[in-house]
KEBAMAR-457831 format. One record per atom (N, C-alpha, C): x, z, y. Coordinates in steps of 0.02 Angstrom, whole numbers, plus 50000, padded with zeros to 5 digits. Each point is the difference from the previous one (the first is absolute). Layout:
BEGIN
    c1    c3    c2
     X     Z     Y
...
! end
This chain:
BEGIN
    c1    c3    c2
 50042 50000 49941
 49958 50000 50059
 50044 50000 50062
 49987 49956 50060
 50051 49974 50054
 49922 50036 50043
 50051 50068 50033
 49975 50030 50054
 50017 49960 50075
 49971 49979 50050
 50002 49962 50035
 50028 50036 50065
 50056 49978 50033
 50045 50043 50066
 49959 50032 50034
 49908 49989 50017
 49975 50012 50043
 49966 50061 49976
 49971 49984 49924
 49988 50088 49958
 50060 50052 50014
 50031 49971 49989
 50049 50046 49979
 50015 50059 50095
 50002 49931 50041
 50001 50027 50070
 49947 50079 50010
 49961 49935 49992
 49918 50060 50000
 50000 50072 49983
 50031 49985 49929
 49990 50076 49973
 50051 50049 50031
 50068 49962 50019
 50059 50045 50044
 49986 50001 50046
 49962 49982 50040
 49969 50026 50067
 49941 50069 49995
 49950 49985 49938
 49953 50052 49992
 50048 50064 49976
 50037 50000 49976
 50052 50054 49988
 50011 50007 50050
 50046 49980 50042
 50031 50043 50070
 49941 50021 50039
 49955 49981 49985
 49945 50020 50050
 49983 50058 49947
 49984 50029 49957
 49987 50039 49966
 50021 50077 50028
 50078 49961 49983
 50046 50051 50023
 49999 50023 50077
 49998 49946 50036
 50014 50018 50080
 49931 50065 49990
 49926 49956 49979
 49957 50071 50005
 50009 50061 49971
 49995 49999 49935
 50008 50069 49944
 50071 50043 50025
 50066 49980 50059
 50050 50029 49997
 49957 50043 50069
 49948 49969 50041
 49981 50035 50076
 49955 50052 49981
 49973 49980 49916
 49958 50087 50001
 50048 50010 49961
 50058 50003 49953
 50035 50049 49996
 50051 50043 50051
 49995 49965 50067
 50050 50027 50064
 49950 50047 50007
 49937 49979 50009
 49944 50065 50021
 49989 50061 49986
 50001 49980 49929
 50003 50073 49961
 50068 50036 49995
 50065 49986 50009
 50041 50015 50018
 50026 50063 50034
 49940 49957 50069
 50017 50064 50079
 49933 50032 49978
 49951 50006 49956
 49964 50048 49986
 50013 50065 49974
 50049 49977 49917
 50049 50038 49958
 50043 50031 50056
 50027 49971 50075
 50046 50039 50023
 49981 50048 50058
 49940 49975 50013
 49945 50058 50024
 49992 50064 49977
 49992 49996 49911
 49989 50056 49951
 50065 50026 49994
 50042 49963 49983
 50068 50029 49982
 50015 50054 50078
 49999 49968 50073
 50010 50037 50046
 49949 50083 49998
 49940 49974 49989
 49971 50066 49987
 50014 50057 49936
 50022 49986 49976
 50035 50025 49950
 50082 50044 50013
 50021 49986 50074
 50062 50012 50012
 50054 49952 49942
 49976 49953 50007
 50047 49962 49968
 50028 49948 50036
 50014 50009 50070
 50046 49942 50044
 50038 49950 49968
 50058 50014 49963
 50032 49959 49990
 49983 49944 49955
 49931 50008 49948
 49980 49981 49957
 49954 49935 50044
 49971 50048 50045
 49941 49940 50060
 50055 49947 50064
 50032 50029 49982
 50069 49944 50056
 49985 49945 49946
 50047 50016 49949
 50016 49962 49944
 49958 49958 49997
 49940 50012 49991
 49932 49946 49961
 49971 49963 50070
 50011 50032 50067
 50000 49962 50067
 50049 49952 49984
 50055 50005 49975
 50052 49944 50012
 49976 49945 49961
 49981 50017 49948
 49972 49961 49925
 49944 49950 50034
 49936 50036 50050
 49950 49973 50036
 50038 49951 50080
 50063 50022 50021
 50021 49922 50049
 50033 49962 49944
 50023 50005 49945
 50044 49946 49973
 49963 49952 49979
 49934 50024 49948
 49916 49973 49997
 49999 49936 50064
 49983 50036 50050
 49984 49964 50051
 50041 49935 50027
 50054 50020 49978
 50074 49953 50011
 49990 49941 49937
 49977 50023 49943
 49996 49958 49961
 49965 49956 49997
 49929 50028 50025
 49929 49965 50022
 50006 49954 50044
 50054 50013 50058
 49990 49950 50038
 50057 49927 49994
 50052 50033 49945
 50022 49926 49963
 49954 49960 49955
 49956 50048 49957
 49963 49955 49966
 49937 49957 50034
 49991 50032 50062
 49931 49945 50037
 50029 49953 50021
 50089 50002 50027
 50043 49951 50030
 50015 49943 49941
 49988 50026 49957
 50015 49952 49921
 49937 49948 49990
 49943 50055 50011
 49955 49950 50013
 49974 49958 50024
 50032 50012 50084
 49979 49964 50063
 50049 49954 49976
 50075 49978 49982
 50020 49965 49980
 49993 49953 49955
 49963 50018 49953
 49961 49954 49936
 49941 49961 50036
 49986 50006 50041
 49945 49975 50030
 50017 49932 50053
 50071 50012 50004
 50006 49928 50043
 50012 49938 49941
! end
């Protein structure tokens, strides 16, 4: 079976798009966990998972750039 360049496109685009979304609610819940962790007196634990929630965000916005690129 000869998958055709343009399937194949398709489906690696619905992936990065997958990801760009499912990684922005995992940034979310993130700074939630580091909400709890802070109430907990656990600072260093809620820094940590803040850092985890901009790197998220950093990632997210290469993968929409991946996409805006597939699109020309």
């Amino acid at each position: 079976m000869v998958v055709k360049l343009e399937d194949r496109k398709l489906r690696l685009f619905k992936l990065v798009e997958h990801w760009a979304e499912h990684g922005q609610e995992h940034g979310e819940r993130y700074l939630e966990a580091a909400a709890e962790a802070e109430e907990m007196g656990l600072g260093e634990v809620a820094e940590e998972l803040r850092a985890a929630h901009r790197l998220t965000e950093e990632a997210s916005k290469h993968l929409e750039k991946a996409l805006s690129l597939g699109e020309g």
